[in-house]
C-alpha positions, 0 to 999 in steps of 0.5 A, spaced: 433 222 306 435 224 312 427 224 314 427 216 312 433 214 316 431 217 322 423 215 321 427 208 319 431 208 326 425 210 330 420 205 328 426 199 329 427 203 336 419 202 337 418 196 335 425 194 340 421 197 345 415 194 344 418 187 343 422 187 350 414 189 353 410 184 350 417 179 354 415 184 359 408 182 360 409 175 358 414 173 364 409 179 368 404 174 366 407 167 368 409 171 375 402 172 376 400 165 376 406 163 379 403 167 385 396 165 384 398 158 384 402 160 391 395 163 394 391 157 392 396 153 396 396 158 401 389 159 403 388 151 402 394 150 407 391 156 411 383 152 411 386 146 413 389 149 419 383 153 421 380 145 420 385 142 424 385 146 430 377 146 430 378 138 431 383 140 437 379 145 440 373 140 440 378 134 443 381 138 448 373 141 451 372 133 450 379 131 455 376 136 459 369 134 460 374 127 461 378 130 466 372 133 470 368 127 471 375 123 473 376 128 478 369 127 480 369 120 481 376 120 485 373 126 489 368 121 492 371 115 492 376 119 496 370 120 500 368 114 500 374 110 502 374 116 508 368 114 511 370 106 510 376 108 514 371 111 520 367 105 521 373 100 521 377 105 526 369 105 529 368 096 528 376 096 531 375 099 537 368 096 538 373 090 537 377 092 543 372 094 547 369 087 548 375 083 547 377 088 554 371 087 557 373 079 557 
């Protein structure tokens, strides 16, 4: 009889412990596709920075190649305006030479 009882008591403890297992597994079962869930997240966030920061790569080369030219072209009308400003000291000083001669 003792054997029964005892046999008894650990089947109920077997399956105690499988029953709190199998709860186990299902909450370890939603915690994995919670977490699958973040990672699919995750890695579309992480795809669209990699996106976005291509995009101001490509727009910061284009401010550049922007910036180069404008510095270009202020470099020579500076010197335009610099050889403008020579040959109208050079016509004013012709000026003044002939308005002197009169």
């Amino acid at each position: 009889m003792h054997v029964v009882l005892y046999a008894n008591r650990q089947i109920s403890e077997y399956k105690f412990k499988l029953s709190k297992a199998e709860q186990e597994m299902g909450t370890m079962e939603q915690n994995i596709s919670r977490l699958e869930g973040q990672v699919a997240r995750y890695k579309s966030a992480a795809d669209n920075s990699e996106k976005v920061e291509d995009e101001l790569k490509a727009e910061k080369r284009k401010l550049q190649r922007e910036l180069r030219t404008a510095l270009d072209k202020i470099e020579e009308m500076e010197m335009t305006n610099s050889h403008l400003v020579k040959r109208l000291e050079k016509m004013k000083a012709n000026r003044n030479a002939l308005l002197s001669q009169q």
